[in-house]
mmJSON file of the N, C-alpha and C atoms, coordinates in Angstrom:
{"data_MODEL":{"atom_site":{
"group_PDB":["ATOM","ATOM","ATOM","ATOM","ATOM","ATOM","ATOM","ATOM","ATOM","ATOM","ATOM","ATOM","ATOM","ATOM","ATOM","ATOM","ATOM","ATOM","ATOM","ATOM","ATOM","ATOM","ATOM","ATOM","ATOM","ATOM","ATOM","ATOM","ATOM","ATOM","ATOM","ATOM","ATOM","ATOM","ATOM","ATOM","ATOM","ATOM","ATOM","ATOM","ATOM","ATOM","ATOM","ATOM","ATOM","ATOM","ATOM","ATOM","ATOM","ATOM","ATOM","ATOM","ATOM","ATOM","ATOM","ATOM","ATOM","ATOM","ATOM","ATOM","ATOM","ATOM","ATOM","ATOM","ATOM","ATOM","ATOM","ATOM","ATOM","ATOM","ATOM","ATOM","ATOM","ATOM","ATOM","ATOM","ATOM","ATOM","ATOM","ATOM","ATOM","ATOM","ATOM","ATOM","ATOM","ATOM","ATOM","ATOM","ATOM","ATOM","ATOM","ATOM","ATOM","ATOM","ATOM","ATOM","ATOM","ATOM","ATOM","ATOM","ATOM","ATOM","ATOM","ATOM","ATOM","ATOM","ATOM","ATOM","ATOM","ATOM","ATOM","ATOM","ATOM","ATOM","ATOM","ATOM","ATOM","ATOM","ATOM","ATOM","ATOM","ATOM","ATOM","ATOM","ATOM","ATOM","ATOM","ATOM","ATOM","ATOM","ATOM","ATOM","ATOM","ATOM","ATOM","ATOM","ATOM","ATOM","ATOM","ATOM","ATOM","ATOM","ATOM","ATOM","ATOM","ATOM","ATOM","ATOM","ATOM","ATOM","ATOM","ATOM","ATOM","ATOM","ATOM","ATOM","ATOM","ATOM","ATOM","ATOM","ATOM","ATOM","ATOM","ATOM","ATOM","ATOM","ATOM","ATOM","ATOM","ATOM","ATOM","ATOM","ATOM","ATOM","ATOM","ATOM","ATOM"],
"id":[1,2,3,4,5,6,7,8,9,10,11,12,13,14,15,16,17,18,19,20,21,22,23,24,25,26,27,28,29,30,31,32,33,34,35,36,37,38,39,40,41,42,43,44,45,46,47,48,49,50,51,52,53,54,55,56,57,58,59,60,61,62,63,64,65,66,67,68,69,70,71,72,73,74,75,76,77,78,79,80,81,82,83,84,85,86,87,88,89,90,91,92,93,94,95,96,97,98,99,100,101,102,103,104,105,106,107,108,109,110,111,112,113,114,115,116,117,118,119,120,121,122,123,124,125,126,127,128,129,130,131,132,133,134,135,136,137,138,139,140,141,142,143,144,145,146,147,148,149,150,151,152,153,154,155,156,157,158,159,160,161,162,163,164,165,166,167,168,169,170,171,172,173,174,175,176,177],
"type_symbol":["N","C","C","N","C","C","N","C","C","N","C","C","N","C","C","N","C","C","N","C","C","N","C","C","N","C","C","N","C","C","N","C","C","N","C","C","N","C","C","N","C","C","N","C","C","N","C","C","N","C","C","N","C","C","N","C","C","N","C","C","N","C","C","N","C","C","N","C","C","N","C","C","N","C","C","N","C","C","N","C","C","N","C","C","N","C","C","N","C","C","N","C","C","N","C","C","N","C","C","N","C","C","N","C","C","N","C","C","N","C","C","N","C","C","N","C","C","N","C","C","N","C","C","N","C","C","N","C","C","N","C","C","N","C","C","N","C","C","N","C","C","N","C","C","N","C","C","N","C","C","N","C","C","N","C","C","N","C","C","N","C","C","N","C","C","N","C","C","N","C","C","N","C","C","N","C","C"],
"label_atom_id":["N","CA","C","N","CA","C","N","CA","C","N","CA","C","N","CA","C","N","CA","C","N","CA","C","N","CA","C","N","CA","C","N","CA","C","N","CA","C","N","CA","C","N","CA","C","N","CA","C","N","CA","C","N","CA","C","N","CA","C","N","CA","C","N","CA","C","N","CA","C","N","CA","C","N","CA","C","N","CA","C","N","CA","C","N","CA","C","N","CA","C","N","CA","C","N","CA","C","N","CA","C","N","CA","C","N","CA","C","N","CA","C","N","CA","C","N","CA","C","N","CA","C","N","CA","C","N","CA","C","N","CA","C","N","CA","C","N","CA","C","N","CA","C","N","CA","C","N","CA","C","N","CA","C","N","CA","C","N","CA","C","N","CA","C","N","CA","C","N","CA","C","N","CA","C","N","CA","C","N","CA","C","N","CA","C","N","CA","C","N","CA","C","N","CA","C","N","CA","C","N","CA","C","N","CA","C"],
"label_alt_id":[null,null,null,null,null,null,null,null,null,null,null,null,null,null,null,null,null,null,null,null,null,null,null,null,null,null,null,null,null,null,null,null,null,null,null,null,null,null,null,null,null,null,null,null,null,null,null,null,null,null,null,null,null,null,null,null,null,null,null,null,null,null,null,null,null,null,null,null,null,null,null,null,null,null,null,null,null,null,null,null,null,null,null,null,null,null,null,null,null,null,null,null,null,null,null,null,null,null,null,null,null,null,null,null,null,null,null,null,null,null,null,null,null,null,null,null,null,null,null,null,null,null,null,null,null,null,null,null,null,null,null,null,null,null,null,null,null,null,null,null,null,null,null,null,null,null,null,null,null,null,null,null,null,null,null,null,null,null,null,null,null,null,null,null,null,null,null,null,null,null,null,null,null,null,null,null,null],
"label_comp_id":["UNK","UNK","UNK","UNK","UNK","UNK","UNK","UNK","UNK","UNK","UNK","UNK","UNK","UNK","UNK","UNK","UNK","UNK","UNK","UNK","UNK","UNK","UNK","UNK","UNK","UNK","UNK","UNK","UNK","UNK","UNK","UNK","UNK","UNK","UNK","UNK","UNK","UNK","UNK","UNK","UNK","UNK","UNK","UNK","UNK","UNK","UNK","UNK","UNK","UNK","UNK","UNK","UNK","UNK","UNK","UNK","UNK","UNK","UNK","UNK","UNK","UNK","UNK","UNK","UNK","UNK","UNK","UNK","UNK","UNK","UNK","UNK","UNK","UNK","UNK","UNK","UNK","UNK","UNK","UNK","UNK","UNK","UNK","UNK","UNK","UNK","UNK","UNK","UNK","UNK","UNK","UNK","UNK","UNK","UNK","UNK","UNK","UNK","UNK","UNK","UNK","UNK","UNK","UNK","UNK","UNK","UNK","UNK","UNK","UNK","UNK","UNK","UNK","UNK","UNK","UNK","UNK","UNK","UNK","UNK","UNK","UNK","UNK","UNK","UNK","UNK","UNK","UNK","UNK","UNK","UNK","UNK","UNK","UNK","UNK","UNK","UNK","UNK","UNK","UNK","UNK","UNK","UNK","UNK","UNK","UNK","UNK","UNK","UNK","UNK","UNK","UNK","UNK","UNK","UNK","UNK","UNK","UNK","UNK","UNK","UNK","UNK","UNK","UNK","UNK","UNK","UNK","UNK","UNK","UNK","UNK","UNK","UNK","UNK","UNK","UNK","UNK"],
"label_asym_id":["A","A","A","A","A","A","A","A","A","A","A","A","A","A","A","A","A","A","A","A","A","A","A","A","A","A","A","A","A","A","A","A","A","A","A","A","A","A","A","A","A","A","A","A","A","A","A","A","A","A","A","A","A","A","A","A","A","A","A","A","A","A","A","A","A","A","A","A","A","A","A","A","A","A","A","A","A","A","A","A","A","A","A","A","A","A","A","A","A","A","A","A","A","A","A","A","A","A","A","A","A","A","A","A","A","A","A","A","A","A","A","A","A","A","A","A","A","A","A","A","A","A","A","A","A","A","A","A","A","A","A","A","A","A","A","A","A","A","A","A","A","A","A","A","A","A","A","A","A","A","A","A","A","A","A","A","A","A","A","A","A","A","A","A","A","A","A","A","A","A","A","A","A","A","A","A","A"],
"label_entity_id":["1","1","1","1","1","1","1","1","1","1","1","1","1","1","1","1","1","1","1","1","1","1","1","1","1","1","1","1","1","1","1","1","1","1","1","1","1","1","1","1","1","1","1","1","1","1","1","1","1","1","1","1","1","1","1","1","1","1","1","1","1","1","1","1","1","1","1","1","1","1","1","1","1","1","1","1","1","1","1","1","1","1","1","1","1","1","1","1","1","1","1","1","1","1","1","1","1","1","1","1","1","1","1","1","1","1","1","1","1","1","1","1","1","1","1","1","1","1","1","1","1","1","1","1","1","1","1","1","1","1","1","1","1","1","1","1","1","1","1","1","1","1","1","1","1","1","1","1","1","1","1","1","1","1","1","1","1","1","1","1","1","1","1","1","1","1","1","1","1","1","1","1","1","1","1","1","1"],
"label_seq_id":[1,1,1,2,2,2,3,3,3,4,4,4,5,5,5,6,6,6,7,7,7,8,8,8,9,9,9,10,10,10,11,11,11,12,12,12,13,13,13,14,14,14,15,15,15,16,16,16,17,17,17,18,18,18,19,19,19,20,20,20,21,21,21,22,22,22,23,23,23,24,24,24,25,25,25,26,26,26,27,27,27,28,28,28,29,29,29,30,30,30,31,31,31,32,32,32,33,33,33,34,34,34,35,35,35,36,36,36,37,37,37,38,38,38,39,39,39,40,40,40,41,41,41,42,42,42,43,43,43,44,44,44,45,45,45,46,46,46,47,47,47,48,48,48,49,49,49,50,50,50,51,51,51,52,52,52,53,53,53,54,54,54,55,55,55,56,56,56,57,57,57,58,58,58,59,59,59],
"pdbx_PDB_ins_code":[null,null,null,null,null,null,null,null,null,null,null,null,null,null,null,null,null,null,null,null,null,null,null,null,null,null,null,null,null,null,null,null,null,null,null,null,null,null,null,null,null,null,null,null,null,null,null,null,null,null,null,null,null,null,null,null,null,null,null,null,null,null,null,null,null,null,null,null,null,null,null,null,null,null,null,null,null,null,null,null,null,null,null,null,null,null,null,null,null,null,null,null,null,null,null,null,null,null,null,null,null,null,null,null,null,null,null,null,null,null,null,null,null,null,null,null,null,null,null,null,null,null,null,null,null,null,null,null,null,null,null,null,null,null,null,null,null,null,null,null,null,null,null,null,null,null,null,null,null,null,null,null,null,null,null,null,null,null,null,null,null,null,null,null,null,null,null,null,null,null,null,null,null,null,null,null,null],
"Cartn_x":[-62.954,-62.423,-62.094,-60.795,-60.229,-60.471,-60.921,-61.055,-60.186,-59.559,-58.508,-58.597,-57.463,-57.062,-56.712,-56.913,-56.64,-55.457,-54.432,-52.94,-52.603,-53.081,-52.587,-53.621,-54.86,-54.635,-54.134,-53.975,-52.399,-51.889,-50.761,-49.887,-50.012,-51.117,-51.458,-51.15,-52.248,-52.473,-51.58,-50.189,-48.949,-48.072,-48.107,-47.393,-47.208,-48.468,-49.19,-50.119,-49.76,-50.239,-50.857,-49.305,-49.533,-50.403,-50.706,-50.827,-52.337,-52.872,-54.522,-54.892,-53.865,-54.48,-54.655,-53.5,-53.594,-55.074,-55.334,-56.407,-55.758,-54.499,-53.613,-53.283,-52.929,-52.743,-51.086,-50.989,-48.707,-49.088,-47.564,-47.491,-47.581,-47.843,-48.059,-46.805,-45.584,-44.046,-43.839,-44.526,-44.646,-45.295,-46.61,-47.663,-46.799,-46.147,-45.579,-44.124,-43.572,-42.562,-43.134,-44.354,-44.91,-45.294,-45.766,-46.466,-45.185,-43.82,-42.913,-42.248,-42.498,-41.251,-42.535,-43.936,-44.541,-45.133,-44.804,-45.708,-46.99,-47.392,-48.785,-49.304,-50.241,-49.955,-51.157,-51.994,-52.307,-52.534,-53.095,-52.422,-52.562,-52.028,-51.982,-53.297,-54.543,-55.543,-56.551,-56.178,-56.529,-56.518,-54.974,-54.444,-55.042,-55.225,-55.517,-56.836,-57.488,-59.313,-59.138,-58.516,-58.279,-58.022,-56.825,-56.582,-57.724,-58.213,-59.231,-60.994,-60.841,-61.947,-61.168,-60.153,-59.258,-59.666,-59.198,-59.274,-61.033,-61.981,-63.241,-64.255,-63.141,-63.993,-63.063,-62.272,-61.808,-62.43,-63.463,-63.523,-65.25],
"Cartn_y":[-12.944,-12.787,-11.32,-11.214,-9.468,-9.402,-8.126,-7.881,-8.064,-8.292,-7.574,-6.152,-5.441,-4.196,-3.867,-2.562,-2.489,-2.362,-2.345,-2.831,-3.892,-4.545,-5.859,-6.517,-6.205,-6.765,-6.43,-5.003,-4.537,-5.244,-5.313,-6.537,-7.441,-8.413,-9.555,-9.244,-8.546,-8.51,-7.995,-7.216,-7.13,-8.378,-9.173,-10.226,-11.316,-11.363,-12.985,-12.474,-11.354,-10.994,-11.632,-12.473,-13.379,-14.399,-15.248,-16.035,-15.823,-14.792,-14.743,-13.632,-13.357,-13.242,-14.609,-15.407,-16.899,-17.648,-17.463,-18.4,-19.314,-19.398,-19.901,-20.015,-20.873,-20.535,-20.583,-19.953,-19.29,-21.184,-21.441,-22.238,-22.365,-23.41,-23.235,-22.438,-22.599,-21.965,-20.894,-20.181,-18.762,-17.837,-18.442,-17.977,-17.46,-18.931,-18.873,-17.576,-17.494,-16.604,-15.049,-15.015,-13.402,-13.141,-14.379,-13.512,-13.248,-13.835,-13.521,-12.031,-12.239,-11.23,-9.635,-10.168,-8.733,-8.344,-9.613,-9.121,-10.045,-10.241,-10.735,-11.993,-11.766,-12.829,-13.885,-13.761,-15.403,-16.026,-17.278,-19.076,-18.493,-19.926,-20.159,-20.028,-21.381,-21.289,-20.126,-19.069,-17.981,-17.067,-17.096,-16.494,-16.393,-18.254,-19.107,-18.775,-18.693,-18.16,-16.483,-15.706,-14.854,-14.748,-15.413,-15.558,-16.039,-16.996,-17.41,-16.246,-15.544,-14.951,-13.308,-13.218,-12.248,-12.728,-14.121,-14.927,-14.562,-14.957,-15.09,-13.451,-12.811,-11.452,-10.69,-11.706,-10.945,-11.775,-12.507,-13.25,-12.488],
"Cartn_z":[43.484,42.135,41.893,41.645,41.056,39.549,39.537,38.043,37.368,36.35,35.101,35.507,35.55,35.211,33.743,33.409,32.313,31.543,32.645,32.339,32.046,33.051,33.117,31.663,31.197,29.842,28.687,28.725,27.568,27.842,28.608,28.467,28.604,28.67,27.695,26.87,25.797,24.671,23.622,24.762,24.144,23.962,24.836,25.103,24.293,24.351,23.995,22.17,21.872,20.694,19.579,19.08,17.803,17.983,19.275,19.528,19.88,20.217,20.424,19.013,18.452,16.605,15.541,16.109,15.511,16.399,17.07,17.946,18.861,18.874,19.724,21.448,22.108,23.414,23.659,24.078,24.505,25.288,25.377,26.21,28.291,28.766,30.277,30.795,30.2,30.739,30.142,28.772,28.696,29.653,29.949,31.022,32.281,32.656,33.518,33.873,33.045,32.585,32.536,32.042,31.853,33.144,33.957,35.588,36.053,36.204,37.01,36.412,35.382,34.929,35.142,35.245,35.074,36.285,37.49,38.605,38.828,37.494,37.977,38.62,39.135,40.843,40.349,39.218,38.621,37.857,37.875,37.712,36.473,35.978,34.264,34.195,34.903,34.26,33.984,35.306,34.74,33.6,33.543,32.407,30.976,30.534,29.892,29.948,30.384,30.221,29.75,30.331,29.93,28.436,27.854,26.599,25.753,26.408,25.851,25.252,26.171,26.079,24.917,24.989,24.059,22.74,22.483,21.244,20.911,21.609,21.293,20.623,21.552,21.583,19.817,19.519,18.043,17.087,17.17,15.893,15.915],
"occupancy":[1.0,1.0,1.0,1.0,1.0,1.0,1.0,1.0,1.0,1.0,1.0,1.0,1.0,1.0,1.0,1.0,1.0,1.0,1.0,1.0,1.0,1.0,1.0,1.0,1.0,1.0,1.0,1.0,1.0,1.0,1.0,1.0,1.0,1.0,1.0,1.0,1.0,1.0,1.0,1.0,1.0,1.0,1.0,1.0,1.0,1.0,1.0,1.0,1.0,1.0,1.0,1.0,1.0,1.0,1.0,1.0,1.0,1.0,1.0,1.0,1.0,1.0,1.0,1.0,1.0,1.0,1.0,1.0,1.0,1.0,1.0,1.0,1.0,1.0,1.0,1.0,1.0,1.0,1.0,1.0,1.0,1.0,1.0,1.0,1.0,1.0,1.0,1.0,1.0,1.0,1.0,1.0,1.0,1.0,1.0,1.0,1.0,1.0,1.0,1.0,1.0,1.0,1.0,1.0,1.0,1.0,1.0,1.0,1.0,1.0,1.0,1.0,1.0,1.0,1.0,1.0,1.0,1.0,1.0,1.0,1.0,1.0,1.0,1.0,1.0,1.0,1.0,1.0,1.0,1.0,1.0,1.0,1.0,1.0,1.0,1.0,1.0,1.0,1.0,1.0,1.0,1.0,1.0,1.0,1.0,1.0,1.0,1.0,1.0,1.0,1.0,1.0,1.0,1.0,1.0,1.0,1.0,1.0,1.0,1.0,1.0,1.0,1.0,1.0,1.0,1.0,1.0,1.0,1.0,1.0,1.0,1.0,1.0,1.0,1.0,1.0,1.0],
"B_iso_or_equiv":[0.0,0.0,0.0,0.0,0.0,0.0,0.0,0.0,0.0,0.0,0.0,0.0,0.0,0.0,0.0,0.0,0.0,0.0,0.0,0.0,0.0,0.0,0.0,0.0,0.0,0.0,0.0,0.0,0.0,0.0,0.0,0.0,0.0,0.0,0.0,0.0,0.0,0.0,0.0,0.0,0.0,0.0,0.0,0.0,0.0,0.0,0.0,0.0,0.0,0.0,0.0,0.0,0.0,0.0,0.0,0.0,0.0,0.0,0.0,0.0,0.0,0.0,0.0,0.0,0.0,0.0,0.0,0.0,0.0,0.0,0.0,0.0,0.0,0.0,0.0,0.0,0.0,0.0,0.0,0.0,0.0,0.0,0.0,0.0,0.0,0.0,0.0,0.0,0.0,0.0,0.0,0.0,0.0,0.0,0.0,0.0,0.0,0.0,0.0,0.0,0.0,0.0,0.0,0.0,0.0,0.0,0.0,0.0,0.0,0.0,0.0,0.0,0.0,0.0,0.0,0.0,0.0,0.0,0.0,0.0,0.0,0.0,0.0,0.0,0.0,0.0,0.0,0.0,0.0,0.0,0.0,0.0,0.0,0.0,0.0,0.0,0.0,0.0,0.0,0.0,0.0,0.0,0.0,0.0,0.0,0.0,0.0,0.0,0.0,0.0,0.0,0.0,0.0,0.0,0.0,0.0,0.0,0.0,0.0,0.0,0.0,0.0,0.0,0.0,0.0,0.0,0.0,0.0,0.0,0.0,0.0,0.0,0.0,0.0,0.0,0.0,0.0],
"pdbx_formal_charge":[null,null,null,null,null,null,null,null,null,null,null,null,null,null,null,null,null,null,null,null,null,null,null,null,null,null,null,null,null,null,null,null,null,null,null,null,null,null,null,null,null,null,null,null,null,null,null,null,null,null,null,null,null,null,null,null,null,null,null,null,null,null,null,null,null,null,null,null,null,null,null,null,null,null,null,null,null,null,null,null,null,null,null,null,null,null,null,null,null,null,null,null,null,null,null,null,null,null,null,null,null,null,null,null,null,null,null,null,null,null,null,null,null,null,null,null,null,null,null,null,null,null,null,null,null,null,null,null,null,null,null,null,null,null,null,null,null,null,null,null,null,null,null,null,null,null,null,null,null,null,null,null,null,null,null,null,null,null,null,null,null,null,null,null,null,null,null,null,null,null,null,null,null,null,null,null,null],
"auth_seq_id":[1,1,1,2,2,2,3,3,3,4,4,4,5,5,5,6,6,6,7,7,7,8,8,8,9,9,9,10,10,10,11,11,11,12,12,12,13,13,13,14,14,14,15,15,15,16,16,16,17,17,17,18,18,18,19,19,19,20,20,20,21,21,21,22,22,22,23,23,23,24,24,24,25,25,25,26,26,26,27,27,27,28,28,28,29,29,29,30,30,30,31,31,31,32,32,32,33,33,33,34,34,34,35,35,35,36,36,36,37,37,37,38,38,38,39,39,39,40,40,40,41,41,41,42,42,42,43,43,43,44,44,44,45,45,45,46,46,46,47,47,47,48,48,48,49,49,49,50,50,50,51,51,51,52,52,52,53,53,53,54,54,54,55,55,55,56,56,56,57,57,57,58,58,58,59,59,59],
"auth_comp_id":["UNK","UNK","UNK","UNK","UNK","UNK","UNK","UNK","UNK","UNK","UNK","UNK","UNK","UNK","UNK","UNK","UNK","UNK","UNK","UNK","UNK","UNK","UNK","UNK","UNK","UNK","UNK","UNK","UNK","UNK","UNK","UNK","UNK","UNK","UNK","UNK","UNK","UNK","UNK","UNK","UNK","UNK","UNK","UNK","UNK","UNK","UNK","UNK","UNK","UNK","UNK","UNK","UNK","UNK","UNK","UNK","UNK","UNK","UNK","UNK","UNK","UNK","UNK","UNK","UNK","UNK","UNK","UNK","UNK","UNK","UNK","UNK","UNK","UNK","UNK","UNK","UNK","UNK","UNK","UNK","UNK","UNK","UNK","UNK","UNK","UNK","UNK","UNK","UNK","UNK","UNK","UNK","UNK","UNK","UNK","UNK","UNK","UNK","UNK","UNK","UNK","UNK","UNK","UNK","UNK","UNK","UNK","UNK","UNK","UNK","UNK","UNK","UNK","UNK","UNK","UNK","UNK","UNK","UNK","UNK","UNK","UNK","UNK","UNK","UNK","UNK","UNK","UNK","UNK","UNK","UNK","UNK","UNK","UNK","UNK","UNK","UNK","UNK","UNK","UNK","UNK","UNK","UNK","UNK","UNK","UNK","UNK","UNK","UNK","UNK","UNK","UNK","UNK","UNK","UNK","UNK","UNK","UNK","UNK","UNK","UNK","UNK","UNK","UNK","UNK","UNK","UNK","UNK","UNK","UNK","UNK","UNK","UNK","UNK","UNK","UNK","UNK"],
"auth_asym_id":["A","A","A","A","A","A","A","A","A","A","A","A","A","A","A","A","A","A","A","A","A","A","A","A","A","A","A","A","A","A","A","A","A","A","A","A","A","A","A","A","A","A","A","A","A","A","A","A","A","A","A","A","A","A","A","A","A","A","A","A","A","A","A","A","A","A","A","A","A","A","A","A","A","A","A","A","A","A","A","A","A","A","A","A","A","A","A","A","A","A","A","A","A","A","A","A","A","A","A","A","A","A","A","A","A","A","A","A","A","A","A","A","A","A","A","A","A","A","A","A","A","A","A","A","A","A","A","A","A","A","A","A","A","A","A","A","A","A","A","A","A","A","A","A","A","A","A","A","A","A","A","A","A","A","A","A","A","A","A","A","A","A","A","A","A","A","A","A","A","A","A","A","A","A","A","A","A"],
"auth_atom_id":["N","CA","C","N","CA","C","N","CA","C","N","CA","C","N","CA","C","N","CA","C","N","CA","C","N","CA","C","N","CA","C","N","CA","C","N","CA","C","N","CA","C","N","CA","C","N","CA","C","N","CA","C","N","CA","C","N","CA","C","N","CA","C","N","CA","C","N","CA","C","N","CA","C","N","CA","C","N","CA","C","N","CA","C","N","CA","C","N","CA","C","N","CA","C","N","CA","C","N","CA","C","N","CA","C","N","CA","C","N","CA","C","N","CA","C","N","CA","C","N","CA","C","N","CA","C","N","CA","C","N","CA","C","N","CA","C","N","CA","C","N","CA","C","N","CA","C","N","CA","C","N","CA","C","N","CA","C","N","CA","C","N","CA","C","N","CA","C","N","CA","C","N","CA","C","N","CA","C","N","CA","C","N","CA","C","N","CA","C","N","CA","C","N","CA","C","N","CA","C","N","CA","C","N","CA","C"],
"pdbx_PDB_model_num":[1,1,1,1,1,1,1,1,1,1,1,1,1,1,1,1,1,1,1,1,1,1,1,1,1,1,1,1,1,1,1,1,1,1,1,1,1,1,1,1,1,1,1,1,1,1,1,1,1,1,1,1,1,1,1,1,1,1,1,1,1,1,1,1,1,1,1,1,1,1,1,1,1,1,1,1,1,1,1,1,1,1,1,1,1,1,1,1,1,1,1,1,1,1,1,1,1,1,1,1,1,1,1,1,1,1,1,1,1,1,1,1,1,1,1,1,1,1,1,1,1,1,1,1,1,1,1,1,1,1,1,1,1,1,1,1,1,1,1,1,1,1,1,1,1,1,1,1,1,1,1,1,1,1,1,1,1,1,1,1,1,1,1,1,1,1,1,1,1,1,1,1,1,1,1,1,1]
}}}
């Protein structure tokens, strides 16, 4: 398991903004769309836990 860098969760947390201030999850084909266009090499469900734990750590 690779850490998060601390880039790579800025841009999450640039990305996917509204959507882990709403409590929200981006869709599987946004996910999908941000690893290609930014490089980053994983899965949704990663991503998606990721987001998930973004969402948790603001409330």
């Amino acid at each position: 398991m690779v850490s998060w860098s601390q880039y790579e969760v800025d841009l999450l947390r640039s990305t996917f903004e509204d959507e882990i201030k709403n409590g929200l999850y981006p869709t599987s084909k946004a996910i999908q769309d941000f690893s290609s266009k930014n490089g980053i090499s994983r899965s949704v469900i990663v991503i998606k836990a990721k987001i998930q734990h973004l969402i948790k750590i603001r409330k």
